[in-house]
N, C-alpha and C positions, 0 to 999 in steps of 0.2 A: 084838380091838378095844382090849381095855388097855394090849399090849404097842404099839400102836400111839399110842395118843394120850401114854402116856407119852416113849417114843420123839420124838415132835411138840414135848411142853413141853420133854424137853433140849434140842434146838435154838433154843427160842424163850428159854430160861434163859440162853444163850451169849450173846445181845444187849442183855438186861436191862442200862441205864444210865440216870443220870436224862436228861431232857428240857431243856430250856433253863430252863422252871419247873422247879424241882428237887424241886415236890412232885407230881409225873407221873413216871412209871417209861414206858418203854417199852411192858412187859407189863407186862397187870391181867387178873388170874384171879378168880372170881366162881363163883357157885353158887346154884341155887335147889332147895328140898324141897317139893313139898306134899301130904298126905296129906290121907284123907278118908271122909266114910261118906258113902252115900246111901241112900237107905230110898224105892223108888218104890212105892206104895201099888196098884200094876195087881201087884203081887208077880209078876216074872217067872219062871216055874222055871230059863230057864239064867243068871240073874244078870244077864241083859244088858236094859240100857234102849232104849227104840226106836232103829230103824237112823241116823237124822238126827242122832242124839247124837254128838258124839266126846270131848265132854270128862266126867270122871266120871259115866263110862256104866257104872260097875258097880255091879247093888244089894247092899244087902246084905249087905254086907262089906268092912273096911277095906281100903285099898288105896293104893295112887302112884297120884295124876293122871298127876306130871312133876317128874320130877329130872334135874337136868343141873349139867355144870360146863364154866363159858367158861372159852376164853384170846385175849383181844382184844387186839391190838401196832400200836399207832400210832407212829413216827417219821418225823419229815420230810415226805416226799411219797409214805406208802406205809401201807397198815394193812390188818389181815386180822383173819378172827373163824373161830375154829372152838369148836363146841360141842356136846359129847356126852350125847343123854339118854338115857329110860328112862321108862317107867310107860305106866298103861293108854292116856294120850293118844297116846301114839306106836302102840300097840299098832293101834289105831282109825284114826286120823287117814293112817298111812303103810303101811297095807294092801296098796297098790296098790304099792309100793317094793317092789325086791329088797331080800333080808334084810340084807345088807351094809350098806344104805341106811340102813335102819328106825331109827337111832337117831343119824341126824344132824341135829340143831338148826339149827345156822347152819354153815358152811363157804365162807369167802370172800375175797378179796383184792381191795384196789382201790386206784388209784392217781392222784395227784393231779395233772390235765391243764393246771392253770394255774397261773402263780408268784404273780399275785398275785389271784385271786379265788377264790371256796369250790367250783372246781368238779371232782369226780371219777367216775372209772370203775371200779365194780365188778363183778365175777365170780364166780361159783358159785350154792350154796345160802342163801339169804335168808328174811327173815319176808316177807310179800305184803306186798304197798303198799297193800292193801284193807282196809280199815275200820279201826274206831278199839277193835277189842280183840284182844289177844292169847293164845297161848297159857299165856302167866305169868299165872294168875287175880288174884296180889295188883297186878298191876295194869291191873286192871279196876275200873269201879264196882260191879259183882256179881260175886258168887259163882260161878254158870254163865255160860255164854256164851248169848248172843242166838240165834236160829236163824238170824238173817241169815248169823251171824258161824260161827254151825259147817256151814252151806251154801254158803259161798264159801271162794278160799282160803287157808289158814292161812300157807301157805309155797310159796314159788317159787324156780325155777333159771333162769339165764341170763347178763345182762347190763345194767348201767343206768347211765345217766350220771344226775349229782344234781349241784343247783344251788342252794345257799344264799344270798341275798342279803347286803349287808356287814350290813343292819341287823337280821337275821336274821329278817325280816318273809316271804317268802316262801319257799319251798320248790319244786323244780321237778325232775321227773323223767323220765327217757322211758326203757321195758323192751323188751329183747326177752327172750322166754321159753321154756322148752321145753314149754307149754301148763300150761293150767288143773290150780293144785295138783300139778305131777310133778317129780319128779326128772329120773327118764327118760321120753322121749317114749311114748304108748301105740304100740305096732306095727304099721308099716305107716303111719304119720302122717309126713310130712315138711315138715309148713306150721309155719318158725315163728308165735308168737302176738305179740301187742302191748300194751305198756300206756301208761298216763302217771299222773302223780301230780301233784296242783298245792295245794300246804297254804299258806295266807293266814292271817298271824295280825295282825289291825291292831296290836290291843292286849293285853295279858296277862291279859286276862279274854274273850277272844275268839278261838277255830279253827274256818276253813273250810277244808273237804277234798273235792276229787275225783278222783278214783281211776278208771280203767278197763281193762276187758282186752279184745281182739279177737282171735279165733283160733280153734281147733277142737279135741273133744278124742274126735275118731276118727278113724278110717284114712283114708286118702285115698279109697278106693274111697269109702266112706260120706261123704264129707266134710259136717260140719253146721257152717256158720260162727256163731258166739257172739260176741254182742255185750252188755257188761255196762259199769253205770256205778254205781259206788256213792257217797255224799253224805253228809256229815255236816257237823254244826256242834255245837262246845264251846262253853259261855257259863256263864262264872261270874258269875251278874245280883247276887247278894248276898256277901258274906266266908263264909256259912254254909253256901250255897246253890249247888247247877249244874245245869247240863242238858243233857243230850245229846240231840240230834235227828238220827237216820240214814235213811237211803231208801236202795234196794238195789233196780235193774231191770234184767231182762237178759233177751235175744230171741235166739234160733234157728232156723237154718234148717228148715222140717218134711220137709224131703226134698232130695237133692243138686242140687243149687244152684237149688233153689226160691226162688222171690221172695215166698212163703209164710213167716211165723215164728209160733214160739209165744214166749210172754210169762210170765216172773215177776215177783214183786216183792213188796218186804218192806218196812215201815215200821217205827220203833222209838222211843218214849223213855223215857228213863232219865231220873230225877232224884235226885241227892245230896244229902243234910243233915250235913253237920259239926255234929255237936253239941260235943264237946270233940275235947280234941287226941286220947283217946286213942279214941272211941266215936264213928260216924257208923252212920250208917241211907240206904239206896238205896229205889230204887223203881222198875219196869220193865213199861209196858205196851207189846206188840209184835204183828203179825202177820203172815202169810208165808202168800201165795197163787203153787202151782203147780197150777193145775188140768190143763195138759198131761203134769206129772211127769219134765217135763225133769229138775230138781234130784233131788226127792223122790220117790222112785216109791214108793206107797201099793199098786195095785192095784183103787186104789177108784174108784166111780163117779164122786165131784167131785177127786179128787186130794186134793193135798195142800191145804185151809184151815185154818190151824190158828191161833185165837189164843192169846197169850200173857200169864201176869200174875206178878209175882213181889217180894217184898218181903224186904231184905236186911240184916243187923245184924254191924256189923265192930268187934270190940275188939283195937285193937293193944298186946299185951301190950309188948312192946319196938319202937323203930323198924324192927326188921327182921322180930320175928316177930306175927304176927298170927292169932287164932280169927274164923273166921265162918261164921253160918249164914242159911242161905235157903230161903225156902218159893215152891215154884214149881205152876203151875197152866197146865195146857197144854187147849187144847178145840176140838177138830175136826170140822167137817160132817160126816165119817163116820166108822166105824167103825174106826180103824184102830190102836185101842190095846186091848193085853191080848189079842195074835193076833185082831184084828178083830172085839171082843167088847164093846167101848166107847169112847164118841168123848171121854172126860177123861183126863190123868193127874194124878196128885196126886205133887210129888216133896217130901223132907224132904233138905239138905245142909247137911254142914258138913265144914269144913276147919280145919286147921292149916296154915301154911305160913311158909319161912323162907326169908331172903337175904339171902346173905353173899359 
């Protein structure tokens, strides 16, 4: 994999010139670090935090979330992203990927289909068009990720045309995919999936987002059609002050091509305080109901209810690197923490993390 990504940047080194703005390069290489303790108070013995976790999901011991380093090349009518990570999020998050897979970030090309308007065609491996956090924690408003946000998904393959307006007020997408969160199709699956993306931002204290995916992600014999919509809105109401409000629903066939479905859905908000430039405080109340266990499978009698509470304190040492920690509080109908032996968990995190 070294010999290969190195191998990638001589090529991309051979094209490095400036841009018409002479202070754009071609290529622009970038990296992110972030490390971490967690301390979940249900003390797991194999280290590992419940299954619906994928972002620092290990207790008990320092570790990588997520290291990676882009090389993203824009000229003219053409630009591409490939980006190599590592740490326990990859570990988690791309399970289901052959190992070759397992530590590709982004991987993509795309190409610009009109001469005079913002509009292009991209290919490969992407972040998801779905919700408004990603796997870079520093830029999230917390710490961990949402449950919405680590039960839908992180990253997608395929195909998308994207649509920016001249006054950069809307955003407009339509995906094809090789299904929900894959690289490679599951086996035996030959339906591709669908999405769209539509981001509204009247004014710069204001984004509306909706996002969806249609498609399946079993074999065809089984086929279960999924149908998902997820919704957010940013509103910066004060200089000090924001908020984020997300909704996440999505319905399933219960049987091959039944006109029967079952139903999730997740609600969330977050609110930020800028106290100074270099010290803010968050705040996250959230819940996530799969009582059919489509998403979550528990094994329990009400599935998966679980709500959520969590409070966040961010000091950015330097503009790039930043300490934070958060106290999080998860509590579910049933039994299904500490191997089914209590319905709370109590987490303690913090992180270091940097970007350069």
């Amino acid at each position: 994999m070294k010999t290969i990504f190195c191998s990638l940047l001589s090529i991309f080194n051979t094209t490095i010139h400036p841009q018409t703005d002479t202070s754009k390069t071609a290529l622009n290489l970038s990296g992110y670090i972030e490390t971490y303790y967690a301390y979940d108070f249900n003390n797991p013995a194999n280290h590992t935090r419940p299954t619906f976790v994928y972002s620092h999901n290990r207790h008990n011991e320092i570790n990588l979330n997520l290291g990676f380093i882009k090389a993203a090349y824009e000229k003219n009518s053409v630009r591409a992203n490939l980006a190599l990570m590592t740490g326990t999020y990859a570990n988690a998050n791309l399970a289901a990927e052959p190992s070759v897979l397992k530590n590709i970030l982004e991987a993509n090309v795309g190409i610009k289909i009109s001469s005079n308007k913002n509009l292009w065609l991209d290919a490969g491996i992407f972040a998801a068009h779905i919700g408004f956090e990603s796997a870079v924690s520093k830029d999230c408003w917390t710490l961990s990720r949402s449950i919405l946000a680590d039960n839908s998904p992180y990253y997608e393959s395929g195909a998308k045309i994207n649509y920016t307006s001249d006054n950069s007020k809307w955003f407009l997408s339509a995906l094809v995919l090789n299904g929900w969160q894959r690289i490679e199709r599951v086996d035996g699956n030959n339906m591709p999936a669908f999405g769209h993306q539509i981001t509204y931002k009247p004014s710069s204290k204001v984004t509306l987002n909706s996002s969806s995916f249609v498609g399946s992600d079993s074999p065809d014999s089984l086929r279960l059609v999924r149908y998902f919509h997820n919704f957010y809105g940013i509103f910066q109401i004060h200089q000090k002050l924001g908020l984020i409000l997300g909704f996440d629903i999505g319905f399933q066939q219960k049987s091959l091509k039944s006109k029967q479905y079952t139903a999730w859905f997740s609600p969330v908000l977050i609110a930020k305080f800028l106290y100074s430039d270099k010290l803010n405080f968050s705040t996250r109340t959230e819940y996530y109901a799969d009582k059919s266990q489509v998403i979550v499978s528990t094994g329990s009698q009400n599935g998966f209810q679980t709500y959520g509470y969590s409070v966040n304190i961010d000091y950015n040492i330097t503009e790039k690197l930043v300490f934070r920690s958060e106290y999080k509080v998860l509590h579910s109908k049933d039994k299904i923490f500490a191997e089914g032996t209590k319905t709370n968990n109590h987490l303690l995190l913090t992180s270091l993390a940097i970007s350069f």
